[in-house]
N, C-alpha and C positions, 0 to 999 in steps of 0.2 A: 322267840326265834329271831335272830337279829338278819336284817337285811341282806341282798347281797350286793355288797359294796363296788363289787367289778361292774356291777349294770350300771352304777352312778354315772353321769357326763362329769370329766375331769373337770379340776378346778379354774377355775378362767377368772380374771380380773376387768370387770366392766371399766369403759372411761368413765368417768367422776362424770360427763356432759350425758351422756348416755343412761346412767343410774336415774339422775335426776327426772331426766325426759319421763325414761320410765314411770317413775313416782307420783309424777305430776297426770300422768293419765291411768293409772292404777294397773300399772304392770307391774308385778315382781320380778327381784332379781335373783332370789331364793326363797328356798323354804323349806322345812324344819320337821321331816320325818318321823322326827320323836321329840323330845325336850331337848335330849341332849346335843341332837348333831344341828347341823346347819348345811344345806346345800345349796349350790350356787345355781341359776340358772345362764344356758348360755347366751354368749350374744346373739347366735341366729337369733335361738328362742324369743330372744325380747324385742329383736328387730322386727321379725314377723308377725309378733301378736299388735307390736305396733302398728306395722302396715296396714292387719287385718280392721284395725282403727282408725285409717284413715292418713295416719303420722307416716312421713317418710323418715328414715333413719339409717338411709344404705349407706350414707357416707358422712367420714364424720364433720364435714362440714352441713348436711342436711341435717343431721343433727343438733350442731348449732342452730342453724336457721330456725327449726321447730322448737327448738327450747324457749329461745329467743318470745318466737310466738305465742307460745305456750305463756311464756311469765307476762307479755305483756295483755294478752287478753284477759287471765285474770287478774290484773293487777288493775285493768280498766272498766271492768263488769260490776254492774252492782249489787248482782243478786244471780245465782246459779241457776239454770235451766227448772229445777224445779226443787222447793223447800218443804218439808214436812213438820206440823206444829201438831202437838200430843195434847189432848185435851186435860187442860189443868197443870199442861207441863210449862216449865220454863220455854222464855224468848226462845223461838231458834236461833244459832250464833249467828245465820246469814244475813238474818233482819238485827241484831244488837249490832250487828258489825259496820250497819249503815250507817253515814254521815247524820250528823244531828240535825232535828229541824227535817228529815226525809218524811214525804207525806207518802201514807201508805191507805190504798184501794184496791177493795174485793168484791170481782163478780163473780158472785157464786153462781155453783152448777143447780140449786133453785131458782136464781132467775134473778137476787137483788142485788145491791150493790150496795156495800157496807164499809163501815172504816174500819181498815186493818189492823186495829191495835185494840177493837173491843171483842165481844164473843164471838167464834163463827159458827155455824152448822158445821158437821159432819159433811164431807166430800171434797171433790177436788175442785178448785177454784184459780182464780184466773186473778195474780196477784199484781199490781202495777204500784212501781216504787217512783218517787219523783223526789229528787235532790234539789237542797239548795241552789247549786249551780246549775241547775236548769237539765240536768242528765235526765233519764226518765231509761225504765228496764221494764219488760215483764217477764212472770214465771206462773210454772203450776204452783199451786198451795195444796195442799197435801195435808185435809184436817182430821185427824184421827181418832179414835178412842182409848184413851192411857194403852188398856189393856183388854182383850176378851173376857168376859164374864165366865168365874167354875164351872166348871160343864155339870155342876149339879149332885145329883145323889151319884154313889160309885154305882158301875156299872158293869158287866161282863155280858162279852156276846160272842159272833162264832167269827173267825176269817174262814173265807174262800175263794178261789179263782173261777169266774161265775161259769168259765167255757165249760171249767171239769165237772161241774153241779148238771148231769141231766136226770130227767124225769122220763113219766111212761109219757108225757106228751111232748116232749123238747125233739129238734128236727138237727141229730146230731151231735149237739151240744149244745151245755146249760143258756137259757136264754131270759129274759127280762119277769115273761110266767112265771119261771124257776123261781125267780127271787126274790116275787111277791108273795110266792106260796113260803118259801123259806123264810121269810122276815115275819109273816103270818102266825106261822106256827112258832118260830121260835120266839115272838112276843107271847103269844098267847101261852104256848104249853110250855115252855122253858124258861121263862121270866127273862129273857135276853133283850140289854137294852141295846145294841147294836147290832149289824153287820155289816163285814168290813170284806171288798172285793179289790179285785183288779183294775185296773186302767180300763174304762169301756172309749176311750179314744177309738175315734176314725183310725180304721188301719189303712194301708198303701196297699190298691191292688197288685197282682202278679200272679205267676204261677212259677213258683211258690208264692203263699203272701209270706211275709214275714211275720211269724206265728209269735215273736215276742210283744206283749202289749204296753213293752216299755221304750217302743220305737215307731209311734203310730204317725201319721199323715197329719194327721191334726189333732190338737190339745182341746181345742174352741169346740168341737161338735163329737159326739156320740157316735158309734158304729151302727149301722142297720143291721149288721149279720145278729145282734144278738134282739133281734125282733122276735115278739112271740105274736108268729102269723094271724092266729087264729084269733085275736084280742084285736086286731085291727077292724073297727065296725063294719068298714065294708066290706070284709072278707064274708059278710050275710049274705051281700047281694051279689056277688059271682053271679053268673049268668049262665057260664058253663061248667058244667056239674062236672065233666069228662076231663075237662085240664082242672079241676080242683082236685077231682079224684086219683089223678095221676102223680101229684103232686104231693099228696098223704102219704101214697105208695112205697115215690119217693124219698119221705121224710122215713117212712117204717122203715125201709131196708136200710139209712145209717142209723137208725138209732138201735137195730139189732147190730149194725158191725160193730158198733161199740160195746152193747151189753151186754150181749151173747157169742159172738166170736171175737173178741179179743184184740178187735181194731184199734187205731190210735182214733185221738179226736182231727177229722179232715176240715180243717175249717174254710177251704178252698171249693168243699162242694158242698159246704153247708149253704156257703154265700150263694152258689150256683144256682141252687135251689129256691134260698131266699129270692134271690132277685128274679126267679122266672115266677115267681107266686108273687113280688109286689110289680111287675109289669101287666101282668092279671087287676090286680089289683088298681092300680092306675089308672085304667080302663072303666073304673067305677067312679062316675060321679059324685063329688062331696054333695051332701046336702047341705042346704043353706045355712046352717050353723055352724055345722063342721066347716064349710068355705071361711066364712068370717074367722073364724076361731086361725084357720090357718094362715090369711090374710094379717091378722094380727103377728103372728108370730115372726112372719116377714117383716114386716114394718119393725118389729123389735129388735131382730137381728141386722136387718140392713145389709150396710155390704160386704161386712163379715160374711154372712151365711151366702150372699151372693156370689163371694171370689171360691168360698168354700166348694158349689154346687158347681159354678163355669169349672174350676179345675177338676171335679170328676168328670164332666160330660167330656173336658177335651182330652183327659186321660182315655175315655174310653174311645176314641181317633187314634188319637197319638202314641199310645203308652203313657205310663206311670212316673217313667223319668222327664220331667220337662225340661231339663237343662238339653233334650235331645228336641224338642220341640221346634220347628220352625220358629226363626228366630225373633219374626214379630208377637208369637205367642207366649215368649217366654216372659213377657210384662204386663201382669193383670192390670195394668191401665192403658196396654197400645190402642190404637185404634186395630188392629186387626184383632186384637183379643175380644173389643167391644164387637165385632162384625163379627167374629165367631161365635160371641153370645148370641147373638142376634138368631144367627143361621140354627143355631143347636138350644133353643129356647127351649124347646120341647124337653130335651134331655137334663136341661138344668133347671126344670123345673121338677121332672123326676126326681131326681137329686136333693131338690128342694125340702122335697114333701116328704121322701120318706125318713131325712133327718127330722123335720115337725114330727115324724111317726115314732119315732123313737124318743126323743124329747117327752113326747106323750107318755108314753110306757115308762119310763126312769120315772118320770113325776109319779105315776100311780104308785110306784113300788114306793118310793117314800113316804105316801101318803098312807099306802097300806099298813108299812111297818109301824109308825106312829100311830094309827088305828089299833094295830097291835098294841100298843102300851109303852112300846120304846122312847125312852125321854130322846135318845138321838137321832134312832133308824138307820137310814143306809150311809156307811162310811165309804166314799170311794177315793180313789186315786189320781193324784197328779205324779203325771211321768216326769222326766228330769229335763227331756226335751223332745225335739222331732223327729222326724225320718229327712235327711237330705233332698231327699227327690220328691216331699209329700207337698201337700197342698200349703199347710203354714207356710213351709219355707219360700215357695210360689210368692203366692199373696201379700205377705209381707218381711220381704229377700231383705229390704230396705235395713230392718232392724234387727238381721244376720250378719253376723264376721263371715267372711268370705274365705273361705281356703283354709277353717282353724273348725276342728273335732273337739269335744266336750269328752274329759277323761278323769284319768287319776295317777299321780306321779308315783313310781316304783315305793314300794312299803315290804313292813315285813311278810306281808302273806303275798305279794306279788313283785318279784323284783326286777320286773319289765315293765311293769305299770299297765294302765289299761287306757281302750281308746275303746270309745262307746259309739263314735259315729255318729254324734250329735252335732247339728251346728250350732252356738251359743249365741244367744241374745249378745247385742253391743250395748255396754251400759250407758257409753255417751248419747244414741239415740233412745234408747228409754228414757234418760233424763230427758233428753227435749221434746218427746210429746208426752211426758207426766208419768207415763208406765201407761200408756194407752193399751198395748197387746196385753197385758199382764190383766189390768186391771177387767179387759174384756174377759179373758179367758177366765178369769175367777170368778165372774158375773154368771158365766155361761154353766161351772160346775155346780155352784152352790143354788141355782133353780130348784135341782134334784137330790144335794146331799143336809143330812143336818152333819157332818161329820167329813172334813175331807183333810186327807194322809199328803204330806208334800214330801215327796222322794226326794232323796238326798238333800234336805233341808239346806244344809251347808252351801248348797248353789246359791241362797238370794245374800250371800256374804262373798263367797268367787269361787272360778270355776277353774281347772285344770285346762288351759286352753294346748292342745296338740297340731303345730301345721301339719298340713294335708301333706300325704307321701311323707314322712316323718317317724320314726318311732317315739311311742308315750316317753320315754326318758328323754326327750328333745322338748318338753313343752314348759309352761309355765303358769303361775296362776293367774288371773287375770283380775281386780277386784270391783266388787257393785257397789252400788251406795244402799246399803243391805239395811240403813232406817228407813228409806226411801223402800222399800222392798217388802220390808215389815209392815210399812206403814197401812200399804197398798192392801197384802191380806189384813191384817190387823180389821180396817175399814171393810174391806167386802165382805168378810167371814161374820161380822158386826152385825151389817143391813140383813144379812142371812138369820140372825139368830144360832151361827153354826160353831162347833168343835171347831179346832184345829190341831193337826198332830203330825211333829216334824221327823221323821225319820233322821235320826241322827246316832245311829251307828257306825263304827270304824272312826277313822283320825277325824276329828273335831280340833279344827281354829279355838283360841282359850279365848274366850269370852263370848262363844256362838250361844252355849246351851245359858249360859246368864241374860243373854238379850234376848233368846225365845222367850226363856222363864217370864223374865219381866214385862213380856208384852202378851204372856197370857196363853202361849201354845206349848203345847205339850209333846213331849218327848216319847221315845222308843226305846224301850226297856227289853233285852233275848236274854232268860233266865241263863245259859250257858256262858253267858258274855260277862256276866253283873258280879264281879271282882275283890276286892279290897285289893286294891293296886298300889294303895299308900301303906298297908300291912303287908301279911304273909302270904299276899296273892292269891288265899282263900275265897270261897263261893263268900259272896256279901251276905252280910245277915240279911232278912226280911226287912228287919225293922228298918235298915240303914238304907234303906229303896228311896229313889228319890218318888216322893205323891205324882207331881206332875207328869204323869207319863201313861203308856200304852205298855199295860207288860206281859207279856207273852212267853211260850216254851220256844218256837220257832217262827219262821216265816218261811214268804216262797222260796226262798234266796238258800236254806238252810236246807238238812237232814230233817226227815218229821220226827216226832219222840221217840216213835218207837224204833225208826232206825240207828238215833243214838244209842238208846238204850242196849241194842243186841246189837250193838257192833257194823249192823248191815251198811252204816254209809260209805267204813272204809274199805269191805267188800265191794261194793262198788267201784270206788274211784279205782280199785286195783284193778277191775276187771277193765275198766275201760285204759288202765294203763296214764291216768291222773295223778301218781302217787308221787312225791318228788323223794323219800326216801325208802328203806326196806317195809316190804310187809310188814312182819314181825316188829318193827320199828314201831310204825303208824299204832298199830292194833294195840301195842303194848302202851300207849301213851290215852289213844281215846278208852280205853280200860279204865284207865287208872284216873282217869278223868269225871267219865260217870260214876268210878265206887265211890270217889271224892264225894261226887253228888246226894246221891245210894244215902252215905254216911248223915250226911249232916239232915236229909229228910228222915232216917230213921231216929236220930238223936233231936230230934224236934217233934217226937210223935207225930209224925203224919205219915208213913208208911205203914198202914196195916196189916192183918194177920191176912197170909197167904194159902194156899193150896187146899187140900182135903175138901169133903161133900158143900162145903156153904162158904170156904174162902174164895177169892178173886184170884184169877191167874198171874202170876209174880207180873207181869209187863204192864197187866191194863191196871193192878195196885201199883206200881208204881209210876205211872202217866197219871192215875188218882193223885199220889201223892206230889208230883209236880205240881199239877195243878192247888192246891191246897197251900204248899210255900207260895204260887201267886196272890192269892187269896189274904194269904197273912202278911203281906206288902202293903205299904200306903197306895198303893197304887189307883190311879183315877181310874183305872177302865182294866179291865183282865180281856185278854182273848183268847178262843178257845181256835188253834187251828184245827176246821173242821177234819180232815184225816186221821189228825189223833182221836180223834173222836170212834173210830173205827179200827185201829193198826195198822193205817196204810204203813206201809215200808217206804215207797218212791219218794223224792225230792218233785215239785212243779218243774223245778228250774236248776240246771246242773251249771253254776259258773264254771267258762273255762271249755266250755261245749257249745258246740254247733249242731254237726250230723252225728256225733257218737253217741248220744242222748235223745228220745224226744222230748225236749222243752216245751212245755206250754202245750200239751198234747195228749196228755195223762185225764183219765177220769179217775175221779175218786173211789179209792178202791179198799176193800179190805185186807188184811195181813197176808193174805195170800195172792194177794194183786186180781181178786174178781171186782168187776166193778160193781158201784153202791150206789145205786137209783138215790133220787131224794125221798120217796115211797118207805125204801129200803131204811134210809138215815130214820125217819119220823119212827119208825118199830121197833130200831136196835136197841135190845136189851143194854147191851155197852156204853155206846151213847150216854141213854137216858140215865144210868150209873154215874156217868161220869158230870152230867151236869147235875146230877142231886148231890153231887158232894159242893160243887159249885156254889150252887143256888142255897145248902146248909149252911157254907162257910160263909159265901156275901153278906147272908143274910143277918150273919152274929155279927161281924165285923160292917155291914154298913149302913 
């Protein structure tokens, strides 16, 4: 379906001074919807992403001046902010490009100091160039591993969204217990070597919170709400039976709203609840081990976890938005911020511990799962970026575009384009402290994953930058130094021993998936998506799958099978009044879409014999038979979304919805929308069908 062309911003001719400026600091001035077209961005657009960088470009004489500036710094620099060298790879150009006779020196982040032209360790290091002429520069060095290591034997395991996974003991919704029990069993009695969830990021509090977990307060630390109370040791030593006992009580009545009356998931009194049983809790003396152990963890995290804990204590004063904050508070280095700490010690030490508490729990689950058998275990989630108002963007504003939203320029499936409400890293400041936030935040996920999913991949190459008050068709791309970017997971995902897997569905930049490929991460394969787009626009064979990938029937983002299957998603979008053409329209196209599908798994033997006393009912052979085209794919890893696994019908996540949908709020439920304990999942006859066909087919082909 081709775009629509009236949403485009008219065509504008940039000054030739203006184009270049841009260039020079990695703004675009178009970009390229499809192969064939070309769109222009406008000048606001490029004036303000500029600003948002620091460049003034209001006039075109500031515009000279910056150019000006621009050509002469680097024309007199002798090494860029920070250079990245691949182990076993060629010079980097910034070091060949040096004058002859430059002496080069490396303090590594081990502690020695080597000369810069022989081997180096792995990590980021501290490079200092010395010219002939007496110049001298320093930069990060950025030492790499070519590539991540195969992730090993193929694999197949389950997705889920951990909030909709509860149990008979989860306190409202699915929690950290859940996951261990789930990665348990499904090592042990389903041969699965992953599982793959949702962003467990710090969410922003509120009332409402913001219930999507791809818009959380911080990236760097883990949520408490998905604690499982009762695993924290000192909930032995409670002292008062009568606030413990109230507090189960508590827990019983949401987890019947949701089981048995037909509630959504409230993760507003989940928290509620959590935080009046770890206030309880608090009150409990660490013992001497456990003190150290948490001492430690402080000392490891440092002032990350520090700015992380002062910004909830002062949220809990002030509100959540601290751009509303009194003015000396709004700079996690004023002196009033430090006197606030001071004053509210107690509360961010809270804060503290019950991120260590969680930290704790994440690690067990991955240890459990791998006790399990799973060569990977637990797969989680990096979001694309922050919440505005959260703690990250607090803590570290420095190395945020100011006034500029992280989005997606108008395409064919949305001709308004999309603003997500992200503020985006500035790449000039990540170059100059090395990828320091990056590099933490990857430090921080890979403790607890062997396995981590990076949303919308295509950001560590650029990002759709949107000014504030603005529509998405007013924005422009912005660009990273996306080796620098690579390099960084590349290296952390390495010292992890971990997967890596880029979500890289929709418009892909040409040469993004060749330089994941090449540096060893793997891609995102949605069996409905996987084309021959250079043939007859036909479902791709299996065989023509690319290996390196994640390949799946759906995601959260998607219809689950069975909804494609019976039609129910365009049911939907009609009833909520989503549909952008006729009924009859839509129905007649996603028809003919999945007979397409239908066709080619029956002509490939893998739809089997249906109905009468001992056949499978047409829908779950057919989610069978999906599943099995996965299977007969190169593919690295299969995953099973856990709903199919049962007939949910609902989507997690309805794009294009707010309040007409609940998003992010849905328990796992079966074909008739009752919901499905994890109890429940472990017995379904269904299920257990559907991963013996799994576990048959993995098992010939891997």
């Amino acid at each position: 379906m081709p775009a629509d062309r009236s949403a485009e911003p008219p065509a504008e001719d940039l000054p030739e001074d203006l184009t270049r400026l841009a260039a020079l600091h990695g703004v675009a001035t178009s970009y390229r919807p499809s192969p064939d077209r070309t769109v222009p961005a406008s000048a606001a657009a490029v004036t303000l992403a500029l600003a948002a960088l620091g460049v003034d470009a209001s006039t075109p004489a500031a515009v000279r001046t910056a150019l000006t500036a621009r050509e002469d710094e680097l024309r007199a620099r002798l090494l860029p902010p920070t250079v990245v060298r691949w182990e076993g790879g060629a010079t980097p150009a910034a070091l060949a490009a040096l004058p002859p006779g430059t002496r080069l020196r490396v303090d590594t982040e081990q502690g020695e100091r080597l000369d810069g032209a022989g081997p180096l360790p792995p990590g980021v290091h501290r490079l200092t160039a010395t010219a002939p002429d007496g110049r001298s520069a320093e930069a990060h060095l950025i030492v790499a591993p070519a590539r991540l290591p195969d992730p090993g034997v193929r694999a197949h395991g389950l997705l889920v969204q951990l909030y909709s996974l509860l149990s008979r003991r989860s306190w409202g919704m699915g929690d950290l217990g859940d996951l261990g029990e789930l990665a348990a069993w499904a090592g042990r009695s389903l041969g699965a070597g992953f599982v793959q969830v949702n962003p467990l990021h710090a969410a922003v509090p509120g009332a409402p919170t913001d219930p999507s977990p791809y818009r959380p307060s911080s990236r760097r630390f883990p949520d408490p709400v998905h604690l499982r109370i009762e695993d924290v040791p000192e909930y032995a030593y409670v002292t008062d039976p009568e606030r413990a006992r109230a507090l189960r009580e508590r827990a019983a009545r949401l987890r019947a709203g949701v089981l048995e009356e037909g509630a959504l998931i409230d993760r507003d009194a989940v928290w509620e609840l959590k935080r009046d049983a770890l206030e309880l809790l608090h009150e409990v003396p660490l013992g001497p081990g456990r003190r150290a152990a948490y001492c430690d963890y402080l000392a490891e995290q440092g002032t990350a976890l520090e700015d992380h804990a002062t910004w909830c204590a002062l949220a809990e004063v002030h509100g959540p938005d601290w751009h509303l904050w009194p003015e000396g508070l709004r700079d996690p280095r004023s002196a009033d911020t430090d006197r606030a700490r001071t004053e509210l010690m107690d509360r961010v030490d809270f804060h503290a511990r019950i991120t260590w508490l969680t930290d704790t729990q994440l690690t067990a689950a991955q240890r459990t799962a791998r006790e399990a058998g799973m060569p990977v275990g637990l797969v989680h989630d990096l979001a694309v970026g922050v919440h505005p108002r959260g703690a990250d963007s607090w803590a570290q504003q420095q190395y945020y575009a100011a006034g500029m939203s992280v989005g997606a320029p108008p395409d064919a499936f949305n001709a308004l384009g999309q603003d997500w409400g992200l503020p985006p890293w500035r790449p000039d400041r990540l170059a100059e402290c090395g990828y320091a936030p990056f590099r933490g935040l990857l430090r921080g996920l890979f403790r607890y994953a062997g396995a981590l999913r990076v949303d919308h991949v295509m950001g560590l190459f650029r990002l759709w930058w949107v000014p504030e008050g603005r529509p998405p068709t007013e924005g422009t791309y912005v660009h990273y130094d996306a080796e620098a970017m690579l390099a960084v997971l590349v290296l952390e995902a390495g010292r992890a021993g971990a997967v890596v897997i880029g979500e890289d569905l929709g418009t892909v930049e040409p040469g993004v998936r060749e330089a994941l490929r090449e540096r060893g991460v793997l891609g995102t394969s949605v069996l409905w998506f996987e084309r021959d787009w250079t043939g007859d626009g036909g479902p791709l064979p299996p065989e023509r799958w690319r290996a390196d990938c994640l390949a799946t029937a759906t995601t959260h983002d998607l219809p689950s099978t069975a909804a494609r299957l019976t039609g129910e998603h365009v049911e939907l979008r009609h009833r909520l009044g989503l549909l952008t053409r006729p009924l009859e329209e839509e129905r007649a196209e996603a028809s003919a879409d999945t007979a397409e599908w239908l066709e080619v798994l029956a002509r490939l033997g893998l739809l089997h014999a249906t109905g009468g006393d001992t056949g499978t009912p047409a829908e779950e052979a057919e989610i069978q038979a999906v599943h099995r085209f996965l299977l007969r794919t190169p593919a690295r890893m299969v995953g099973i979304w856990l709903p199919d696994a049962v007939g949910d019908r609902r989507p997690q996540n309805l794009p294009g919805t707010w309040d007409q949908y609940p998003n992010w709020r849905l328990p796992v439920a079966d074909a008739e929308g009752r919901p499905v304990t994890l109890e429940d999942l472990a017995a379904s006859p269904r299920l257990h069908a559907l991963i013996d066909v799994v576990r048959e087919r993995g098992g010939r082909d891997g």
